[in-house]
VOTOR-513515 format. One record per residue: x, y, z of N, C-alpha, C, O in turn; residue in three letters; residue number from 1. Coordinates in steps of 0.02 Angstrom, whole numbers, padded with zeros to 5 digits. Each point is the difference from the previous one (the first is absolute). Layout:
<recs>
REC n_east n_north   n_up ca_east ca_north  ca_up c_east c_north   c_up o_east o_north   o_up residuo num
REC      X       Y      Z       X        Y      Z      X       Y      Z      X       Y      Z     ALA NUM
...
</recs>
This chain:
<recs>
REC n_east n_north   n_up ca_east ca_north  ca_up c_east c_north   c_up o_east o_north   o_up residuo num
REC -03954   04338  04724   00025   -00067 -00005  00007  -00019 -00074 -00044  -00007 -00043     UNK   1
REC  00103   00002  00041   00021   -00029 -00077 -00026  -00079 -00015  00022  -00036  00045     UNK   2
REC -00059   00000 -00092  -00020   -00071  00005  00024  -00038 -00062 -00040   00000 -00047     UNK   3
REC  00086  -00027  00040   00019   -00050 -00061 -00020  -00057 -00018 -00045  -00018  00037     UNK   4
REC  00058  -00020 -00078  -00011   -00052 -00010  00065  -00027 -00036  00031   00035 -00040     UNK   5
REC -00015  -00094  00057   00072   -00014 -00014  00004  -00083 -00015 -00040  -00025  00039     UNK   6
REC  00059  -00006 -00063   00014   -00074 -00013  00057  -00035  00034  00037   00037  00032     UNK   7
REC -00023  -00088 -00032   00031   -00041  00035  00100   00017 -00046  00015  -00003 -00059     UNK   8
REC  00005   00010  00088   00082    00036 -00015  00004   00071 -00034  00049   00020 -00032     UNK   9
REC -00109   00018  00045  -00008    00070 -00007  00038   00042  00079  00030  -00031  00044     UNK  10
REC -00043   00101 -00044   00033   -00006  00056 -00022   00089 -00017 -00027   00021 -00052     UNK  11
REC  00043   00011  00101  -00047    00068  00038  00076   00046  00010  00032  -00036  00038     UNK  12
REC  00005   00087 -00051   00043    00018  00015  00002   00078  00033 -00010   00050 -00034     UNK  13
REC  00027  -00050  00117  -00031    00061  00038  00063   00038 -00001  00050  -00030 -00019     UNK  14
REC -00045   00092  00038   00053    00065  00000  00022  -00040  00054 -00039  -00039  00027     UNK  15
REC  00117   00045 -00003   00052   -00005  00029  00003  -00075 -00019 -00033  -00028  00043     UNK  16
REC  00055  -00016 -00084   00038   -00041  00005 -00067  -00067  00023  00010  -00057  00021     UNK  17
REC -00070   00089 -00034  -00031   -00090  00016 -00063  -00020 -00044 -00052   00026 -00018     UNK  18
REC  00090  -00095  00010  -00040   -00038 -00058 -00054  -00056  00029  00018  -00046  00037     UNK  19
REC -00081   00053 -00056  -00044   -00047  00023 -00001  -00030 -00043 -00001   00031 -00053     UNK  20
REC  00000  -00113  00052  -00007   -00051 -00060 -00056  -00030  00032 -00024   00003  00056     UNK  21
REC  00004  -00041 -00122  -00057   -00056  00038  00026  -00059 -00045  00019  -00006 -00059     UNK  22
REC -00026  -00036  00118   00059   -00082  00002 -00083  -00047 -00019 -00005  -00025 -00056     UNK  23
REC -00026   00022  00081  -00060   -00052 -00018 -00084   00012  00045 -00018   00004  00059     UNK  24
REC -00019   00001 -00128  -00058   -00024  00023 -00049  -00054  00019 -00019  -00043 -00040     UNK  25
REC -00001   00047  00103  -00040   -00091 -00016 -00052   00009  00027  00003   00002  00061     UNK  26
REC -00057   00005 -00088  -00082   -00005  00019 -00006   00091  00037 -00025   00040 -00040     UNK  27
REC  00041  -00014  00098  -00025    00057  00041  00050   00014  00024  00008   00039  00047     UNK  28
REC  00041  -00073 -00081   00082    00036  00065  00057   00004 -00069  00004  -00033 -00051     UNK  29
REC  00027   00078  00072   00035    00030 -00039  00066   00006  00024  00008   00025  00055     UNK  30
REC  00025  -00038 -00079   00095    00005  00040  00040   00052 -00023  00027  -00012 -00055     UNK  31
REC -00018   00057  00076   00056    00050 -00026  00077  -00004  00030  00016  -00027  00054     UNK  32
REC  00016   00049 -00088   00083    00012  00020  00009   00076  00007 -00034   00034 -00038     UNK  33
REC  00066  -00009  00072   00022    00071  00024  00084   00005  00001  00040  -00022  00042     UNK  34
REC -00031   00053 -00095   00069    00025 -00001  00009   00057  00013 -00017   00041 -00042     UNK  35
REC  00050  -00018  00112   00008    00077  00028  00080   00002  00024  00040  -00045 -00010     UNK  36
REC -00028   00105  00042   00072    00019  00019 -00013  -00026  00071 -00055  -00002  00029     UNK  37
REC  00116  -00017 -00007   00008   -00024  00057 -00050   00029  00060 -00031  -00034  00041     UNK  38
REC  00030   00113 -00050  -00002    00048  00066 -00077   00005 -00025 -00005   00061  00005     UNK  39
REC -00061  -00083 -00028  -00046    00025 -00026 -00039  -00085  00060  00039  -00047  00008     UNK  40
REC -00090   00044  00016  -00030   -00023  00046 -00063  -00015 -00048 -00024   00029 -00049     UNK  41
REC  00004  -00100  00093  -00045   -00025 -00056 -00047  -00053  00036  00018  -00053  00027     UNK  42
REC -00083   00079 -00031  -00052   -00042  00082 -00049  -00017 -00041 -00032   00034 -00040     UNK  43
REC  00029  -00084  00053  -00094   -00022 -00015 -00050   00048  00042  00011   00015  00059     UNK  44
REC -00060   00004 -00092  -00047    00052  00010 -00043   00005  00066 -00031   00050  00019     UNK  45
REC  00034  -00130  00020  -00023    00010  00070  00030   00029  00022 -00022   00048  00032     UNK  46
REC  00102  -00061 -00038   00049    00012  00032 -00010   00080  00007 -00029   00020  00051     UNK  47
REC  00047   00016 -00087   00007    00060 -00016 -00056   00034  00024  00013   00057  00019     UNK  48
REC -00076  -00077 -00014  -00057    00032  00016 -00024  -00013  00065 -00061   00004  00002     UNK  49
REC  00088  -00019  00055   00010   -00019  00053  00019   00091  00054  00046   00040  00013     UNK  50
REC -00122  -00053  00002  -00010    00085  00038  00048   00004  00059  00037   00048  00012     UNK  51
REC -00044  -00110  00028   00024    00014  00049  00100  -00021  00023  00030   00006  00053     UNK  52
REC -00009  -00029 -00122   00065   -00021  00007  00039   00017 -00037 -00013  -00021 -00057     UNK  53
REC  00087   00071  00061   00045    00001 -00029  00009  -00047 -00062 -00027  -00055 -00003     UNK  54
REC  00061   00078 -00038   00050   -00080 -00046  00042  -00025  00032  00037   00033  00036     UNK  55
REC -00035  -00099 -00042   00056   -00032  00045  00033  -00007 -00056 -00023   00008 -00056     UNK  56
REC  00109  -00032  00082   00046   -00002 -00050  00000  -00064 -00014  00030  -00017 -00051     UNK  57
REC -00064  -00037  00094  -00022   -00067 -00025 -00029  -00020 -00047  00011  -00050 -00035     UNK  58
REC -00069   00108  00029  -00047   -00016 -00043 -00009   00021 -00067 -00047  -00016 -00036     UNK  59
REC  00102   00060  00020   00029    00021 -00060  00034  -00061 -00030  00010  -00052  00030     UNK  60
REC  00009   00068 -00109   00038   -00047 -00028  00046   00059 -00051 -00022   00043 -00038     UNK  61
REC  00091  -00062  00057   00027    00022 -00055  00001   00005 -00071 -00015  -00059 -00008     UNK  62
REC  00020   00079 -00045  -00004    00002 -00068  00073  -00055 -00013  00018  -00014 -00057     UNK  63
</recs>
């Protein structure tokens, strides 16, 4: 596990085309922006870690 530390309009840049920014911190929550290619799928981590259920195409969000 790679671990950074990054500031507020810094931003994280991954192989194929996607950029993690971070939009604002306030107290324990942290807001990021995700810029990816259309076809690249993108779940909040319950989501994704969910033993007993497929991905739904609902529960994705496009880039």
């Amino acid at each position: 596990m790679l671990v950074l530390t990054r500031k507020v309009g810094e931003s994280i840049m991954v192989d194929g085309g996607i950029e993690i920014k971070i939009q604002r911190i306030a107290g324990k929550r942290v807001t990021i922006a995700i810029d990816a290619p259309p076809h690249v799928k993108i779940l909040r981590g319950e989501i994704a870690e969910r033993p007993d259920e497929s991905w739904h195409e609902a529960d994705a969000v496009s880039a």
